[in-house]
C-alpha positions as CSV (number, residue, x, y, z in Angstrom):
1,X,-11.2,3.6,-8.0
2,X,-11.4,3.6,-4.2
3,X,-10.9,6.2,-2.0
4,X,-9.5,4.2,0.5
5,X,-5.7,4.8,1.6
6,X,-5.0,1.8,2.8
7,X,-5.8,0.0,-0.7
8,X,-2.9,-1.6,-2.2
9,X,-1.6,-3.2,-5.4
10,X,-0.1,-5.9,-3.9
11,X,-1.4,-9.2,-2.6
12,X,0.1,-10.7,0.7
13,X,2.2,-12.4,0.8
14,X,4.4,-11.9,-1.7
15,X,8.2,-10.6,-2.5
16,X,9.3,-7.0,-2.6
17,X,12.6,-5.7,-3.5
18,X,12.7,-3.0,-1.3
19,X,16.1,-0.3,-1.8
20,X,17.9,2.3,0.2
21,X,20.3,4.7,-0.9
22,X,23.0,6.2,1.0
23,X,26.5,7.6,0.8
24,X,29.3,4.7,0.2
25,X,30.6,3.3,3.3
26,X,31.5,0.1,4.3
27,X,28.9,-1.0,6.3
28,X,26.1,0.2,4.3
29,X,24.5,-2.9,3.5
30,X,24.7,-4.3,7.2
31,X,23.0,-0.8,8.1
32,X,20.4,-1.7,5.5
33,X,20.0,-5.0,6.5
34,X,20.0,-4.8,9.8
35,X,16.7,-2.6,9.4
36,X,14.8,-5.0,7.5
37,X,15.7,-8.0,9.6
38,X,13.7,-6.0,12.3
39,X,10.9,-6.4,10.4
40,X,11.3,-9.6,8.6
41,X,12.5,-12.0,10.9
42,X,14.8,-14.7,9.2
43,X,16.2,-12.7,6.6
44,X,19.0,-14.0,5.4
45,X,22.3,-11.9,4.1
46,X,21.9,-13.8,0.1
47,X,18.9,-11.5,0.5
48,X,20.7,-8.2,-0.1
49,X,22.3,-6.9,-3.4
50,X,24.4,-4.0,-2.9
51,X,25.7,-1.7,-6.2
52,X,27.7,1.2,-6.5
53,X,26.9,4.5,-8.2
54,X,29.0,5.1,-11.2
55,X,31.3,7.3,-9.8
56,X,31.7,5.9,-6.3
57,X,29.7,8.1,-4.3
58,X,27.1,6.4,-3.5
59,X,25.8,2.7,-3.5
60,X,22.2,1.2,-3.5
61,X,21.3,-1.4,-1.5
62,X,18.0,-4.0,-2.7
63,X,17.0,-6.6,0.0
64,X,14.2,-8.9,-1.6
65,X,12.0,-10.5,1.3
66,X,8.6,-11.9,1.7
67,X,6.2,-9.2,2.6
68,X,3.4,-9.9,4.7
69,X,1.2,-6.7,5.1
70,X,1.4,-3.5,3.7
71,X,2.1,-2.6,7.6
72,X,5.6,-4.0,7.7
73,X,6.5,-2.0,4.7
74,X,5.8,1.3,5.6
75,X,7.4,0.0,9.1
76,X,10.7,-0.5,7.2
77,X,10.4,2.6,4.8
78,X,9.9,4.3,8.2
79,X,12.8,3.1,10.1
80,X,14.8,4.1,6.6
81,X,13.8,7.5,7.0
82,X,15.0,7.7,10.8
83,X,18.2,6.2,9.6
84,X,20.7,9.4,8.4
85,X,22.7,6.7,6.9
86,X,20.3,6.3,4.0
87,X,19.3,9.3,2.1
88,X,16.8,8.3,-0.2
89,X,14.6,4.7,-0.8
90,X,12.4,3.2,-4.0
């Protein structure tokens, strides 16, 4: 195995389901969205799947995109963690 960090799994291009978590709200998803459309220009909305925690407290949203580089990921994992909105990703 390599010692080199920037090594990855994936092959580019190729789709990844990436997912934030946050506290319910309304405008959770668009929040989400908004995010990735930064990075991934021409995103559209059917993109995003949103689904609520079992008690209503939270909700999970998955937006499913062609990735390009291993670059714009972390670049949209990054932006999630600036966002207080979302409190956890996968």
């Amino acid at each position: 195995m390599s010692d080199d960090k920037t090594e990855t799994l994936l092959e580019f291009p190729c789709e990844f389901p990436i997912k934030a978590i946050g506290k319910q709200r309304d405008d959770l998803d668009a929040i989400v969205f908004s995010i990735v459309l930064k990075h991934v220009p021409g995103l559209s909305e059917g993109a995003v799947r949103s689904r609520p925690s079992s008690k209503g407290n939270y909700c999970s949203i998955t937006v499913t995109f062609t990735a390009t580089s291993q670059a714009q990921i972390e670049a949209i994992y990054h932006d999630f963690k600036a966002c207080e909105q979302i409190t956890m990703t996968l």
